[in-house]
C-alpha positions as CSV (number, residue, x, y, z in Angstrom):
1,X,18.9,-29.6,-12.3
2,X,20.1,-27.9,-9.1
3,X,17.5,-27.3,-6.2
4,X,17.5,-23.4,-6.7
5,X,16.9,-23.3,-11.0
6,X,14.5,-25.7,-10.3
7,X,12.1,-23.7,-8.0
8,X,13.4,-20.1,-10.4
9,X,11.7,-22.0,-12.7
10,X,8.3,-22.2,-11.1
11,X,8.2,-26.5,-11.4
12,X,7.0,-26.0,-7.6
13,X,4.3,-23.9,-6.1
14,X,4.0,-22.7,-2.7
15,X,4.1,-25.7,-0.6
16,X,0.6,-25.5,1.9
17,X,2.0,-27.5,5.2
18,X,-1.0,-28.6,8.0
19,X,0.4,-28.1,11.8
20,X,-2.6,-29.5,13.1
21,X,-5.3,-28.4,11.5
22,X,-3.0,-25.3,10.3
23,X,-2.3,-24.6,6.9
24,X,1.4,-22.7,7.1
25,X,2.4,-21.6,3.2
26,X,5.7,-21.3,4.8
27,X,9.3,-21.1,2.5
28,X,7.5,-21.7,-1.1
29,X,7.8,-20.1,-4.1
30,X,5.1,-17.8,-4.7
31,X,4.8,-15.5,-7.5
32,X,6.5,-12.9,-6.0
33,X,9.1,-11.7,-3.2
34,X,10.7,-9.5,-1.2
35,X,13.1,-8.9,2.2
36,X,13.8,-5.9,4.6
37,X,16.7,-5.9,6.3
38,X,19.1,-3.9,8.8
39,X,20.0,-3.5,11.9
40,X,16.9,-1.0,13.4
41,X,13.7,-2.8,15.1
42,X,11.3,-1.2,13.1
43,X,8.2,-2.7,12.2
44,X,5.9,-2.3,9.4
45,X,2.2,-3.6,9.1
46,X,0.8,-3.6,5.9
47,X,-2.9,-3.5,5.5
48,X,-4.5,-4.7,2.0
49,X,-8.0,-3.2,2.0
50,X,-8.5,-5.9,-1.2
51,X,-11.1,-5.0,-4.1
52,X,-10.5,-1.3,-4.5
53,X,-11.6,1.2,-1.6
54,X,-13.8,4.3,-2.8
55,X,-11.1,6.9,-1.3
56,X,-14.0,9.7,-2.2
57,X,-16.2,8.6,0.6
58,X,-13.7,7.5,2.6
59,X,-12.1,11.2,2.6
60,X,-14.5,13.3,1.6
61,X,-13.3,16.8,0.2
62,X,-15.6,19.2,1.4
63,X,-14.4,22.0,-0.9
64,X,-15.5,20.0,-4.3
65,X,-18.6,19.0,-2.7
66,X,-21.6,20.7,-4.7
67,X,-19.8,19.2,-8.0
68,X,-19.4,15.9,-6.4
69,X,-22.4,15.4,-5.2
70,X,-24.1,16.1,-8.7
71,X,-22.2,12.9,-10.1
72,X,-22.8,10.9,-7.1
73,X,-26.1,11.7,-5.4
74,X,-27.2,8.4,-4.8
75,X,-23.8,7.3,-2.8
76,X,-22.6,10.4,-1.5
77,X,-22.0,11.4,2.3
78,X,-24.6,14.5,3.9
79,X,-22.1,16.5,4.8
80,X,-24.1,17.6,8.0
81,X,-22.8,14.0,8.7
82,X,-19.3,13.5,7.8
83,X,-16.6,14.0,10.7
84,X,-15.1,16.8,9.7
85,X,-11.3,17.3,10.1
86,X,-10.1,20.3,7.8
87,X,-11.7,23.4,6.4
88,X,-11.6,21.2,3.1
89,X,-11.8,17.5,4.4
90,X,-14.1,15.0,6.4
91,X,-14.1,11.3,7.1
92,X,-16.8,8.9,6.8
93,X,-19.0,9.2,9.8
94,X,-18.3,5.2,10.3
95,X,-14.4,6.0,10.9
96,X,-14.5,7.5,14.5
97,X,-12.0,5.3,15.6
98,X,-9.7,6.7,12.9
99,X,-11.3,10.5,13.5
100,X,-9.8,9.9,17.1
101,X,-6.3,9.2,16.2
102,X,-6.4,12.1,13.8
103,X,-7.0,14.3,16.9
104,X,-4.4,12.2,18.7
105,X,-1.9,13.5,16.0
106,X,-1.7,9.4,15.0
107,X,-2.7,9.5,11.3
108,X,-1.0,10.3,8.1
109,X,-3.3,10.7,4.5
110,X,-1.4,10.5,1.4
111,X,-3.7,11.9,-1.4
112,X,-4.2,10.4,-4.6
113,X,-2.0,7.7,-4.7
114,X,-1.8,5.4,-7.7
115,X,0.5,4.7,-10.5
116,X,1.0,5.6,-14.6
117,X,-0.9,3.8,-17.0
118,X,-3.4,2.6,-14.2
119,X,-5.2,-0.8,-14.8
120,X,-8.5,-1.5,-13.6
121,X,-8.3,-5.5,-13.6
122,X,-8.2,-6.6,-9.7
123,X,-5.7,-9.2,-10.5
124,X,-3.5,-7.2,-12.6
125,X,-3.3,-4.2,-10.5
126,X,-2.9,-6.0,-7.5
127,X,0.2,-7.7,-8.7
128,X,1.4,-4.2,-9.6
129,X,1.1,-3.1,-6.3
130,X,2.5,-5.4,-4.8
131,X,5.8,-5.6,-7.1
132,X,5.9,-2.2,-7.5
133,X,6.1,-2.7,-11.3
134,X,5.6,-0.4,-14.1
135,X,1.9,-1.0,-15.4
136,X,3.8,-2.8,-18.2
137,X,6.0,-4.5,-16.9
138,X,5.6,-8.3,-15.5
139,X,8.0,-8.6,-11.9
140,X,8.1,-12.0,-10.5
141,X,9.2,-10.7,-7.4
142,X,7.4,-8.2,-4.2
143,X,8.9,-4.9,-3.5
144,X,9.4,-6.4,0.1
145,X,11.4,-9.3,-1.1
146,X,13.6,-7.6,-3.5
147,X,14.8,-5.5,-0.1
148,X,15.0,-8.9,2.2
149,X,17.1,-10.3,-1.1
150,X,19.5,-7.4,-0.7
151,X,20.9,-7.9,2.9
152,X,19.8,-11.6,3.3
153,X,20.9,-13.1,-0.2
154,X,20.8,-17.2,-0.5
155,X,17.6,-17.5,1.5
156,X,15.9,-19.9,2.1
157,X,19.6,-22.1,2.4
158,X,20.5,-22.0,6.1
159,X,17.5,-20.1,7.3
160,X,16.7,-19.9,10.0
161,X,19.6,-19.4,12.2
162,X,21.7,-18.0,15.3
163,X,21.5,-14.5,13.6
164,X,18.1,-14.6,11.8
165,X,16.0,-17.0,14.0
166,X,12.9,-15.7,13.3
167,X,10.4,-14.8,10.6
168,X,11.6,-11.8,8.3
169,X,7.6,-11.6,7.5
170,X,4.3,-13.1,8.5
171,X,1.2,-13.2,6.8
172,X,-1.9,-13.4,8.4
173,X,-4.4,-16.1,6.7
174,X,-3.4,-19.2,4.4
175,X,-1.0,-17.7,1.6
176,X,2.2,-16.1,2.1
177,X,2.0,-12.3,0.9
178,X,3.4,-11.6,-2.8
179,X,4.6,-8.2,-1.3
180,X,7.4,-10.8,-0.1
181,X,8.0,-12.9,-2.9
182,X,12.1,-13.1,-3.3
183,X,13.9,-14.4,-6.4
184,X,14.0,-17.9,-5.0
185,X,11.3,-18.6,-2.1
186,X,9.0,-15.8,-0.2
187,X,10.1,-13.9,2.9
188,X,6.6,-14.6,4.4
189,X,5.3,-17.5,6.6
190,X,0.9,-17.7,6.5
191,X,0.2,-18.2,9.7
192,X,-3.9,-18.5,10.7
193,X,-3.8,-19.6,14.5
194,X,-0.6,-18.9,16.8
195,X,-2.3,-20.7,19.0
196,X,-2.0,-24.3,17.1
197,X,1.1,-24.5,16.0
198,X,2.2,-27.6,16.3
199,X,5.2,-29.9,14.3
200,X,4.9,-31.9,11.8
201,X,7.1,-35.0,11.8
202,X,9.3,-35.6,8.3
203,X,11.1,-38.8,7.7
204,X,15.1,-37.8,6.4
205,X,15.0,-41.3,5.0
206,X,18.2,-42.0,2.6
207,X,19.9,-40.2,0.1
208,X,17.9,-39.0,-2.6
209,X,19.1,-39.1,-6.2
210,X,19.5,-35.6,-8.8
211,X,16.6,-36.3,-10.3
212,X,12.7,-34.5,-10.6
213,X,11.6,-36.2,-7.6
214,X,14.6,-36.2,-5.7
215,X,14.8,-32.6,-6.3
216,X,11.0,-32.1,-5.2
217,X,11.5,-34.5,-1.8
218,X,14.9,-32.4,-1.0
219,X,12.5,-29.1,-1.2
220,X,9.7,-30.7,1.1
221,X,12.0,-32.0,3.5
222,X,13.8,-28.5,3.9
223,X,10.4,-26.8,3.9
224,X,9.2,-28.7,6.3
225,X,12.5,-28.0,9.1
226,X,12.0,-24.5,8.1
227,X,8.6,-24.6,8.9
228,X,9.0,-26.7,12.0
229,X,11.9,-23.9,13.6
230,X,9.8,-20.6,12.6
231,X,6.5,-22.5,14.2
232,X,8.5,-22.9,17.2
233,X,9.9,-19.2,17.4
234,X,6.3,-17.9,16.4
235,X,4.6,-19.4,19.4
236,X,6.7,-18.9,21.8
237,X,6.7,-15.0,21.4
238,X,2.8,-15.6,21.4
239,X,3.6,-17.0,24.8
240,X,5.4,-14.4,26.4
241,X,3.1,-11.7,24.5
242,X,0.2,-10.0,25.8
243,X,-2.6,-7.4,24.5
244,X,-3.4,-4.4,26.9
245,X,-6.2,-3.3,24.9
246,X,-10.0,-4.3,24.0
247,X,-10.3,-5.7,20.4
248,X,-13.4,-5.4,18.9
249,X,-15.1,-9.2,18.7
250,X,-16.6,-10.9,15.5
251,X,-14.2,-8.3,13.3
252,X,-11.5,-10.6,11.1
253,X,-9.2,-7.4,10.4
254,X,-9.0,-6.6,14.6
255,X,-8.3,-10.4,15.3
256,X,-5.3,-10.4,12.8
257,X,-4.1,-7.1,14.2
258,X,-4.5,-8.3,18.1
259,X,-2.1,-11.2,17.1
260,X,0.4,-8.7,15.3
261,X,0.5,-6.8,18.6
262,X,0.9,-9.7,20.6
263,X,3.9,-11.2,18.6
264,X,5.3,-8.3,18.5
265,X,4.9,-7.5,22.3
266,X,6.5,-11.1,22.8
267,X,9.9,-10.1,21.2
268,X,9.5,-11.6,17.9
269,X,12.0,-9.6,15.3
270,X,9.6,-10.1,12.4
271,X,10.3,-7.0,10.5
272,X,6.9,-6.9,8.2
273,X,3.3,-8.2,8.9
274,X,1.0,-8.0,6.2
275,X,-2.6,-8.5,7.1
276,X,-6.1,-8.1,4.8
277,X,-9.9,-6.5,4.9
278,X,-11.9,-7.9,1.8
279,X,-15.2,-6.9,0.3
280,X,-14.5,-3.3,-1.2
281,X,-15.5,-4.2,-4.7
282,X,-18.7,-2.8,-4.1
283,X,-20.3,-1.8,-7.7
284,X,-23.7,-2.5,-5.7
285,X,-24.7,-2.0,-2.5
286,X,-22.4,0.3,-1.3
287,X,-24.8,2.1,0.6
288,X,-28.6,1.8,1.2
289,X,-31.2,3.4,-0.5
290,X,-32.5,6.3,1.4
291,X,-29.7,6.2,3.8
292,X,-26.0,7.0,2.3
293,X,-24.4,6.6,5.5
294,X,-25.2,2.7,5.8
295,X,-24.2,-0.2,3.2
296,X,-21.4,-2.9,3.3
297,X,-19.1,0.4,2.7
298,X,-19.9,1.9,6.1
299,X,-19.5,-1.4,7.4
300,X,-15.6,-1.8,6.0
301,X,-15.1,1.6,7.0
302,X,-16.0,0.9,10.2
303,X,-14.5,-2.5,10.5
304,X,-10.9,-0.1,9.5
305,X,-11.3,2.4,12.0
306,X,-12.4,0.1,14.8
307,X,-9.6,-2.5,14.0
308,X,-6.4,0.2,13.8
309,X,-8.0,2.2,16.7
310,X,-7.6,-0.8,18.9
311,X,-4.2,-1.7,17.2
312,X,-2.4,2.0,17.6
313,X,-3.7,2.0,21.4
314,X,-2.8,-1.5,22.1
315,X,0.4,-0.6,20.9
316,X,1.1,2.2,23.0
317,X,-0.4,0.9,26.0
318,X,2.2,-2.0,25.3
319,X,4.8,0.7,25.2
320,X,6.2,-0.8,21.8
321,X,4.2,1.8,19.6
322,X,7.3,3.7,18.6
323,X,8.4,0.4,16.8
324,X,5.6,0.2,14.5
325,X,3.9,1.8,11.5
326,X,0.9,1.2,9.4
327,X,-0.1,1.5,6.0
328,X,-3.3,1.1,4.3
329,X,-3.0,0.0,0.4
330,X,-5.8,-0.8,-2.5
331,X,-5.6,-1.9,-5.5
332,X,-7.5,1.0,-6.9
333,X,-10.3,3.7,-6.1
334,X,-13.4,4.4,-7.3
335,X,-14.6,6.2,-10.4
336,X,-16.2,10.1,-9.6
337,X,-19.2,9.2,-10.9
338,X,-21.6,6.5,-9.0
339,X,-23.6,4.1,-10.6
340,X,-27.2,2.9,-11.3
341,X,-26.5,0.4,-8.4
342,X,-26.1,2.1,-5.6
343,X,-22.5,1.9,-6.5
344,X,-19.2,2.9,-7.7
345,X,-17.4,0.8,-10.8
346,X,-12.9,0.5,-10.7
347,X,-11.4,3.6,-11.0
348,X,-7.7,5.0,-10.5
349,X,-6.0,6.9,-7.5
350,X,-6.9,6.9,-3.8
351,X,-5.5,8.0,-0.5
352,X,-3.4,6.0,1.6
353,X,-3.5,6.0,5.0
354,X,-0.3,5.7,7.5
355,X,-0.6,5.6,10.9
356,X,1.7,5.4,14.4
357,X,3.6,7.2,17.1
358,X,6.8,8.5,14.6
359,X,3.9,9.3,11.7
360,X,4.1,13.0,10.6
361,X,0.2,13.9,11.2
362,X,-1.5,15.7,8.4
363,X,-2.5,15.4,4.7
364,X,0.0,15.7,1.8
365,X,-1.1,16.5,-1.2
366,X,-4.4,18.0,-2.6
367,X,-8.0,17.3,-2.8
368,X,-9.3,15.5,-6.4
369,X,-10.3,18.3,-8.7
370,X,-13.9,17.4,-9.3
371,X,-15.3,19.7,-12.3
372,X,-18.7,20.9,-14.1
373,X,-17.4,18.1,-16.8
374,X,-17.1,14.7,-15.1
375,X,-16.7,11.6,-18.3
376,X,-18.0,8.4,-16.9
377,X,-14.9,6.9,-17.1
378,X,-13.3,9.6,-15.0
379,X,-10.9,8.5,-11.7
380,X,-9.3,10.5,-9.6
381,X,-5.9,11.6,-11.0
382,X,-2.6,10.2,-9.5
383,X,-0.5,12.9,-7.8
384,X,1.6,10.6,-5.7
385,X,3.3,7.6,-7.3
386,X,2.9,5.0,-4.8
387,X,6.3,3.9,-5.0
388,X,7.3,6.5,-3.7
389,X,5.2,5.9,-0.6
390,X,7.0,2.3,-0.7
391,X,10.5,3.9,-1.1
392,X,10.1,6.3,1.7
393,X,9.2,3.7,3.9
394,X,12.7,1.8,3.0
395,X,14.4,4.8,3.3
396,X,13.3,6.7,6.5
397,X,12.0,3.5,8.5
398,X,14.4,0.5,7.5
399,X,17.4,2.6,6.6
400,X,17.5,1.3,3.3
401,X,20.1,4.5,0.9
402,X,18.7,6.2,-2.2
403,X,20.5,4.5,-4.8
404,X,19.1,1.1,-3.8
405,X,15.7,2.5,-3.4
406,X,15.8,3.7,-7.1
407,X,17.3,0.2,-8.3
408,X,14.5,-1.7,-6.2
409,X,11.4,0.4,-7.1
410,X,11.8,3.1,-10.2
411,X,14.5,5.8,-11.0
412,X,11.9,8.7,-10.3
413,X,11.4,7.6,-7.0
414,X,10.6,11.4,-4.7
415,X,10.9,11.3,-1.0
416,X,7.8,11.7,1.2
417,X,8.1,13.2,4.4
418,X,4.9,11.6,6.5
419,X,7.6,10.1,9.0
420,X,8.7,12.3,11.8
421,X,11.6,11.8,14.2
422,X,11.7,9.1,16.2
423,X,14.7,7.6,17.6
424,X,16.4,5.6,14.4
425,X,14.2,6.6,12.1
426,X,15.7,9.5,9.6
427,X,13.1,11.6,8.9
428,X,13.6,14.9,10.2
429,X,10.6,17.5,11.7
430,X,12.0,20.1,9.2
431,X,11.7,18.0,5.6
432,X,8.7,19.5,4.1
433,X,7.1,19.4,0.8
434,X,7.1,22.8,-0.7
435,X,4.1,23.6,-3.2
436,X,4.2,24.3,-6.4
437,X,2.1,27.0,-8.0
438,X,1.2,26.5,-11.4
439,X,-1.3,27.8,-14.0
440,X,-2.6,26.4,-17.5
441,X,-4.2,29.2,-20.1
442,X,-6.2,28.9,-21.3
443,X,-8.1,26.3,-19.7
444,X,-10.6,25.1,-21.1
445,X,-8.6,24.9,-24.5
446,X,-9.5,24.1,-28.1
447,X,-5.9,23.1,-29.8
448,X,-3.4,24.1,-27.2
449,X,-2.7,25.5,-23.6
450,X,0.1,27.2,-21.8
451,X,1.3,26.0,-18.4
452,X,3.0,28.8,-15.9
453,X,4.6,27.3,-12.9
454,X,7.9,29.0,-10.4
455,X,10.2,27.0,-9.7
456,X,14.0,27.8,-7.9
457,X,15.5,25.5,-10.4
458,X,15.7,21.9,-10.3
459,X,14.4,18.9,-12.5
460,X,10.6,18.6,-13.8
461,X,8.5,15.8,-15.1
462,X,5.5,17.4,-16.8
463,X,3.1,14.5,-18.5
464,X,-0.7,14.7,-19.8
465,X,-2.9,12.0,-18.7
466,X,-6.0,11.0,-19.6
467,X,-9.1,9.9,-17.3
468,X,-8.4,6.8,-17.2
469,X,-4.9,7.6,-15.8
470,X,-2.8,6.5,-19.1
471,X,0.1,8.6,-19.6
472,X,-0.6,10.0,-22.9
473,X,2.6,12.7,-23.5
474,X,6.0,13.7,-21.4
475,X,5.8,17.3,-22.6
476,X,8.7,17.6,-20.5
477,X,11.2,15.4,-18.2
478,X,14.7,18.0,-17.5
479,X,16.0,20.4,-15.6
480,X,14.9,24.2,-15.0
481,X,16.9,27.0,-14.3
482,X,15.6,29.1,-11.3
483,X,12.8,31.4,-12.4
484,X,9.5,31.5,-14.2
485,X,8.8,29.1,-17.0
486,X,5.7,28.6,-19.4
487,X,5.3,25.2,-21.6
488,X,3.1,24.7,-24.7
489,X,1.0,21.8,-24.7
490,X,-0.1,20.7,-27.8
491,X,-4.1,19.3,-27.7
492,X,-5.0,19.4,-31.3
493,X,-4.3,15.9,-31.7
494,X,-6.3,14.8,-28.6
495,X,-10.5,13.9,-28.9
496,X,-12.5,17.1,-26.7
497,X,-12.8,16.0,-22.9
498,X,-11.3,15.7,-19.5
499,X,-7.1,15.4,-19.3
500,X,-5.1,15.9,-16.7
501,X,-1.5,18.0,-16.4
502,X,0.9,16.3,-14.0
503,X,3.9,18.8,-12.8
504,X,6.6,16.9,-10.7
505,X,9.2,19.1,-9.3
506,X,11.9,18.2,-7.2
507,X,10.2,16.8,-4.2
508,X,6.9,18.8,-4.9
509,X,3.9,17.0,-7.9
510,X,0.7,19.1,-8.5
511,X,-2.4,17.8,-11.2
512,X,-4.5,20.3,-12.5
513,X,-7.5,19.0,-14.3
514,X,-7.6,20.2,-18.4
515,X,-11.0,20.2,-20.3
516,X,-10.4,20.7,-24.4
517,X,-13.6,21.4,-26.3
C-alpha cells in the first residue's frame, strides 16, 4: 500500500513527537484539514472560546431587555451595569478591555452567527465548525486545510522547503487544530513552549520493505525531519521576536497570544494561528447568586477581553498590526431562557467577534428578537451562516476568488463586509450591507401568514425554522424581479409555538420571529 492511501485511510493517527519535554503533534493525520495560501502576508488568529459562549450576556441587547430579563432573571446583566456601546447594545461589564477597542474603532460583532439544522452535541458541532460542513454532512477535512490543499497540493511530500520554509499554521497546546486538517496530513504544527524546542535524533537505518511496518517507519521517519526543520524555523523567529506590550500573568489565553505576537514579530510567515479559552459550558455557576455580574462567566469574559486587549495593542505597538486579524468562534450559544442552576443549557446562534487595524468597526446584523412567548428550548435564531464569515475571510484577507470559496465552503456562500481597506486586502470602505424591510401578517397566525418584503430584484432564500434552529421549509429559494412581493406561508401543518422566518437577499438576511397559536 502506498505511503499516502495508507494514512487517507486513517491506519495512522496524529503522531505526538517529545522535543524535550515538548509534545509537537506536528505533520499527522488528524481528523480534519485545511491550507491558506497566496502571495499577501496576512495573518489570521483564530480564537476557539470551546464549550459554547452565552452570546446574550456577552452582548447584551438593551432594546429586548424587559422580555429578556423575565426568562433569565437569575443570570441576567443590571443594566445600570453593562458597558454600554449602542442605543440598543452593551457588553458585559467584565469586557473593558474589549469596550476599549470598540472605542478605538478595533472591533467587529457579527450577530447571530450559526448554521442550519444546528446541533447541540459539543463534539458534533464542533467538528461542523471547524469543517464547515452541512449539519448533515460528515467532512474529514478543516475549512483551513481544504484552502492550504488548493495552492500547496502534495503536502506533506517535500515540505518544508526553499519556498515554504515555515509553518503554514500553528496551534497553540498539544493537538494540531482540525480547522487544518488537509486530505493527507494537517497544515498545523502543536506547539506548547517556543522556548524548548529542541531535535529529536531519528536513525535513517536501511531500506525498509512495502510492507505495514515499513510503511508506518517511512511515516515516522519523515515526521520526525519535518518536525525537526519547522522546530528550528519556529524558534528562531521566537529569537529575533519581541513583545512591546504587558500581558496579563496567570491568564492561559494572554500567554498563547503573547507567543503569537512574538512569532509573528520575529518574521515567521505562518499564515494561521489557532489558539483556545475553555470552560464556557457553564449549565451551573455561570454567575453567583445574588451578584450576576460575578461567576466563572465574568471570569472568561474577562480572561477574552484582557487577553485580545493586550494582543491588538502589542500588535500595533509592534507596528505589524495591519497584518493580523482575529476571530472569536464557539461551538454554540446559549438558550434565551436560564436555568434552575444559575445557568444556561446549549442553545443555537451567537455573535462573533473580529478584531484588528483593517476591521470594519461596528455591528452587522440585528439584535435576537426576544418575545412575550419564549419555549424552553428556544436559541437565538441564525441570521448569519457562519460560513460565510469563513468565506469572507478567504476572500477579502487571503485573496482566495468566489468560485473557490463556494467549492470550499457551500454554494450560498454571501459576502460580509466587516473588513475595511487596508493595503492588500480587497474589501472596500463603500461595500455595505443594505437592509431589508420585511413584514409577516398576520403575526401571530393560526393556519397561515403573509410575508411583505422590497426588494430591487435579485435572488431570495426564504426558509422557516424552528427554535431549535432546524430548517423546517424553503418556502422560497429564486430570483425576484424588482418590486414589492408578498409570500404565503403555510403553518397549518406545524404544532402552535415559536418559528422563525429567514429572508436572505442578495447580500442582505433578516429573521423575524413567528408565534402560531
Amino acid at each position: 500500500m502506498k505511503r499516502r492511501k495508507f494514512i487517507k485511510s486513517g491506519s495512522l493517527l496524529t503522531l505526538p513527537i517529545l522535543l524535550q519535554g515538548t509534545e509537537i503533534a506536528a505533520i499527522g493525520n488528524s481528523v480534519l484539514a485545511n491550507v491558506i495560501g497566496g502571495d499577501t502576508d496576512k495573518v489570521l488568529v483564530l480564537i476557539q472560546l470551546e464549550g459554547g459562549n452565552d452570546g446574550l450576556n456577552t452582548l447584551i441587547p438593551l432594546d429586548q431587555y424587559s422580555n429578556l430579563q423575565a426568562v433569565r432573571s437569575n443570570v441576567i446583566i443590571p443594566e445600570s451595569s453593562t458597558l454600554k456601546i449602542t442605543d440598543t447594545n452593551a457588553f458585559h461589564p467584565s469586557m473593558q478591555g474589549v469596550k476599549e477597542l470598540w472605542d478605538d474603532a478595533k472591533i467587529g460583532i457579527i450577530q447571530n452567527v450559526g448554521y442550519p439544522n444546528q446541533n447541540r452535541s459539543h463534539f458534533r458541532s464542533t467538528d461542523i465548525w471547524n469543517t464547515a460542513s452541512n449539519a448533515d454532512e460528515f467532512v474529514s477535512t478543516g475549512w483551513l486545510g481544504r484552502y492550504f490543499d488548493q495552492n500547496f497540493p502534495g503536502y506533506p511530500d517535500n515540505y518544508p522547503n526553499t519556498d515554504c520554509p515555515d509553518p503554514f499554521a500553528i496551534t497553540l497546546g498539544f493537538f494540531v487544530s482540525e480547522t487544518c486538517q488537509g486530505p493527507v496530513s494537517n497544515y498545523s504544527i502543536a506547539i506548547n513552549n517556543p522556548d524548548d524546542l529542541g531535535q529529536v535524533d531519528v536513525s535513517e537505518g536501511g531500506e525498509v520493505d512495502m510492507s505495514c511496518y515499513g510503511n508506518e517507519l517511512t511515516f515516522i521517519r519523515e515526521t520526525i525531519r519535518q518536525t525537526n526543520a519547522y522546530s528550528s524555523t519556529v524558534s528562531s523567529a521566537y529569537d529575533k521576536g519581541n513583545n512591546l506590550e504587558e500581558y496579563p500573568e496567570d491568564i492561559g489565553l494572554a500567554a498563547q497570544l503573547k507567543i503569537v505576537a512574538r512569532l509573528i514579530s520575529g518574521g515567521l510567515q505562518t499564515k494561521v494561528y489557532v489558539v483556545s479559552l475553555g470552560g464556557f459550558d457553564l449549565h451551573g455557576n455561570q454567575v453567583e447568586d445574588g451578584d450576576t455580574t460575578s461567576g466563572e462567566h465574568a471570569e472568561l469574559l474577562s480572561s477574552l477581553s484582557q487577553s485580545v486587549n493586550a494582543f491588538q495593542n502589542d500588535l500595533v505597538a509592534l507596528g505589524v498590526d495591519e497584518r493580523v486579524i482575529g476571530l472569536t468562534y464557539s461551538e454554540f450559544g446559549r438558550r434565551i431562557r436560564s436555568n434552575f442552576s444559575f445557568g444556561t443549557d446549549h442553545g443555537t446562534a451567537a455573535p462573533m467577534f473580529v478584531f484588528g487595524s483593517c476591521v470594519q468597526a461596528g455591528i452587522l446584523g440585528d439584535n435576537p428578537e426576544i418575545g412575550n412567548e419564549v419555549d424552553v428550548q428556544e436559541g437565538v435564531p441564525m441570521q448569519y451562516d457562519f460560513r460565510s464569515v469563513y468565506g469572507t475571510i478567504l476572500l477579502d484577507w487571503f485573496g482566495a476568488n468566489e468560485a473557490d470559496v463556494k467549492e470550499l465552503l457551500y454554494d450560498d456562500f454571501q459576502h460580509i463586509p466587516f473588513l475595511k481597506l487596508c493595503d492588500s486586502v480587497s474589501a472596500t470602505d463603500d461595500d455595505k450591507l443594505t437592509d431589508i424591510k420585511i413584514e409577516l401578517f398576520p403575526n401571530p397566525c393560526t393556519n397561515h401568514s403573509y410575508l411583505n418584503f422590497d426588494t430591487v430584484g435579485g435572488h431570495a432564500r426564504i426558509s422557516v425554522f424552528d427554535v431549535l434552529g432546524s430548517e423546517l421549509v424553503v418556502i422560497s429559494n429564486r430570483k425576484f424581479a424588482a418590486g414589492s412581493h408578498r409570500i404565503y406561508i403555510e403553518m397549518h401543518k406545524f404544532l402552535s409555538g415559536s418559528y422563525f422566518v429567514r429572508v436572505q437577499l442578495n447580500t442582505s438576511i433578516k429573521t423575524v420571529k413567528l408565534i402560531k397559536h
